[in-house]
C-alpha positions in Angstrom: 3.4 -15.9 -10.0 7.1 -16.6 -10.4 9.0 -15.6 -12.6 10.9 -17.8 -15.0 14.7 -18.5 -13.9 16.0 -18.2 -18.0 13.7 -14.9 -18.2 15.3 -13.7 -15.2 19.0 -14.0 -16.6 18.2 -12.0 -20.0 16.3 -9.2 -18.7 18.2 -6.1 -18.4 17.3 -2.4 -17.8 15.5 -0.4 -20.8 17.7 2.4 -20.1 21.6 1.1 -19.6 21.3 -2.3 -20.6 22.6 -3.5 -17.6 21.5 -6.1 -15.4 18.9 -5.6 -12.5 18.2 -7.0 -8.9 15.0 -8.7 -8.7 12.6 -8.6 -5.1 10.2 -11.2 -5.9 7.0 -10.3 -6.8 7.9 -6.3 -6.2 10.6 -4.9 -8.5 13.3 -5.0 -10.6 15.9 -2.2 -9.3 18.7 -0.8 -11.4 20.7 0.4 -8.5 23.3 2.4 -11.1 20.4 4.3 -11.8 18.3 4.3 -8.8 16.0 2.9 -11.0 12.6 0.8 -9.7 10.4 -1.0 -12.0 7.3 -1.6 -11.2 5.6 -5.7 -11.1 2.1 -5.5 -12.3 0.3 -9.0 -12.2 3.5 -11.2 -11.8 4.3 -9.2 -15.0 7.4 -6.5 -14.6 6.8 -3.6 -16.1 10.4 -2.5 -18.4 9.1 0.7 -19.9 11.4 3.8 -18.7 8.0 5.6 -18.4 7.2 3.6 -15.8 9.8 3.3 -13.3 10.2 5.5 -10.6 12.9 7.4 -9.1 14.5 5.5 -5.2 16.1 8.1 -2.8 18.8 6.9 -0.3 16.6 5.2 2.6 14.8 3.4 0.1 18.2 2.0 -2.1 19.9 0.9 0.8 16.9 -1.0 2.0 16.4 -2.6 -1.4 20.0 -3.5 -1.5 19.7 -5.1 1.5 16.7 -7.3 1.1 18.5 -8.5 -2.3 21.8 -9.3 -0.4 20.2 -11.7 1.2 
């Protein structure tokens, strides 16, 4: 299920406020944060309870796959 662009532009991380990367269908990342929310259902998951903690390895890889 995609996700709709307009929904996309206002959601923003439960914790900073700031805006997140999005890897279709996975995650939202807050990379200030190392941040990963979770996609449940084509539905993300925003609750800071939720997200989990990215070490190194995994934010570069993330970072990579949303650069393109």
């Amino acid at each position: 299920m995609a996700i709709d662009a307009t929904l996309l532009k206002i959601l923003a991380c439960p914790q900073d406020k700031g805006p997140l990367l999005y890897l279709e269908g996975e995650l939202f990342y807050n990379a200030r944060l190392r941040r990963a929310y979770p996609i449940e259902d084509g539905l993300p998951v925003l609750l800071i309870s939720e997200a989990r903690d990215v070490d190194e390895d995994e934010h570069q890889r993330i970072l990579a796959r949303a650069a393109g």
